[in-house]
Every structure is written in structure tokens, then in C-alpha cells.
C-alpha positions, 0 to 999 in steps of 0.5 A: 344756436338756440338763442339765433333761433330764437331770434328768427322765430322773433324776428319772423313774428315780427314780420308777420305782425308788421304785415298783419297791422299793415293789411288792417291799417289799409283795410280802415282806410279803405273803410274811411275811403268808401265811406267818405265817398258819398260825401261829395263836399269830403274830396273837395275840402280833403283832396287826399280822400279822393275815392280815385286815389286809392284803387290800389288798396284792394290789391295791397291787401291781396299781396300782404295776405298772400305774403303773410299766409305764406311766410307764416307757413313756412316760418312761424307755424310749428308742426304741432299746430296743424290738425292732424289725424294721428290715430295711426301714428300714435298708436303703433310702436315708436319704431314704426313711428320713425319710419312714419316721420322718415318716409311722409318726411322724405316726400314732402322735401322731395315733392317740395324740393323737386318744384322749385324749378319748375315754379321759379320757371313759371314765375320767370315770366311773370318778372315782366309783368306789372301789378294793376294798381300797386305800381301807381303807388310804388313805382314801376319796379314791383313785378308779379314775381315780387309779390308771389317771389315768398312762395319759393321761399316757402318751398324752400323753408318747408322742404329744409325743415321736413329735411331736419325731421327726417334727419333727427328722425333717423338720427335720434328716433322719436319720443314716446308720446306723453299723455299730455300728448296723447290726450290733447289727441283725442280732444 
């Protein structure tokens, strides 16, 4: 099980990495574009760098950040890479501290879970409507639900691994900090 999660923690990084060199690679082409532009003699020996064609980067960069904020929230950034004010938590006892986890753990799936519906009900009626630029590149299939789709995968990752915490919480209890824990706390 840990070499399959291994793999999708790979895999997710991989993705997030792909998006990352896309938006950068987008990014200097709109550089290029922008630049070029005032060369009036560049489109008409490089027809491709038409300052015209490429309207729709601006709107491709939007969508991958967008994506990638919310698939690396949900699939690659850990708990203990948040900022976290744990005073409280760290001090009391490990008990108190599993009602902590089980109690914020419960809400957040609860809160999460509980707005699915509601946001897939809002996003049905973006199914009919078409991205500005981006269609003029990819075709008449891209939808606004498409781009904004990855946060319904977000909600649904983020409340499944509150659901676990809870669960290993009420099942198993939670460590003691170590000071090596308890120090990078007080940094």
C-alpha cells in the first residue's frame, strides 16, 4: 500500500510539475510575443509571432494556476506543511489532543463534503459556457466547468483525508510530539 502511495504522490508531483513548466513555457512566450510586437518587420518574416494569435495565453496561464493551486492542495501539500498555530495543541494532553484532531477533523469533512452539491450545482450551468480565448486554440469543447471541474476534486480529496485523520485519530490516538517537533514549533 505504500509503494501505490508512493506512486500517486509521484505521480501527483508529476503533474503539478508538467502544469508548473507549461505556465512557465506560456509565460516566455508571451514575453517573446509582447516584445516582438513593436518589431513591425517580426510578423511579417514570422507570420506565427502575430501579436493577435496569442490572446489566449493570458487565459491559459489563468486556468493552469488555477489547477495547479488546487490539485497541489489537495494532492501534494502535507499537513505539516501548513502554517499552523499550535500553541494550544501542543500543549495540552495527547488525549485532548485526539479530540482536537477528531472534532476540527470532523468538520472540515463534514463542511467540505456537505458542499459538493451545491458547488457541482452551481458549476452545472457553467457546462454551457465557453472560455474567451481558450477555445480559439483547443476547440469548442472546453467549458468553464472543465477548468474549475479540479476544485470538486479538491473538495472531495481534502474531505477524504480529513476523514482518515479522523479515523486514525479515533483509532490509533496521536503521538507525542518530539522535540524536534515541538522545536520547529516555536521557530
Amino acid at each position: 500500500m505504500t509503494k501505490l502511495l508512493s506512486a500517486l504522490g509521484h505521480f501527483a508531483r508529476a503533474i503539478a510539475a508538467a502544469m508548473m513548466a507549461l505556465m512557465f513555457l506560456t509565460f516566455v512566450l508571451q514575453i517573446a510575443v509582447r516584445y516582438s510586437a513593436r518589431l513591425e518587420w517580426v510578423p511579417e518574416q514570422f507570420p506565427f509571432l502575430e501579436p493577435s494569435l496569442y490572446g489566449w495565453t493570458l487565459e491559459f496561464c489563468l486556468l493552469l494556476w488555477v489547477w495547479l493551486i488546487f490539485w497541489g492542495n489537495a494532492f501534494i501539500v502535507r499537513d505539516q506543511d501548513h502554517v499552523t498555530f499550535d500553541i494550544l495543541f501542543l500543549a495540552v494532553r495527547p488525549a485532548v489532543r485526539r479530540w482536537f484532531i477528531i472534532v476540527s477533523g470532523l468538520a472540515i469533512t463534514v463542511g467540505l463534503a456537505l458542499s459538493i452539491e451545491p458547488t457541482w450545482s452551481k458549476f452545472y450551468i457553467l457546462r454551457l459556457k465557453k472560455t474567451a480565448t481558450l477555445s480559439s486554440v483547443f476547440g469548442d469543447w472546453i467549458r468553464m466547468r472543465d477548468i474549475y471541474a479540479v476544485y470538486i476534486l479538491f473538495l472531495v480529496a481534502v474531505s477524504l483525508r480529513y476523514a482518515w485523520a479522523v479515523y486514525r485519530a479515533a483509532r490509533h490516538g496521536v503521538e507525542a510530539p518530539t522535540p524536534k517537533s515541538v522545536g520547529d514549533a516555536q521557530k
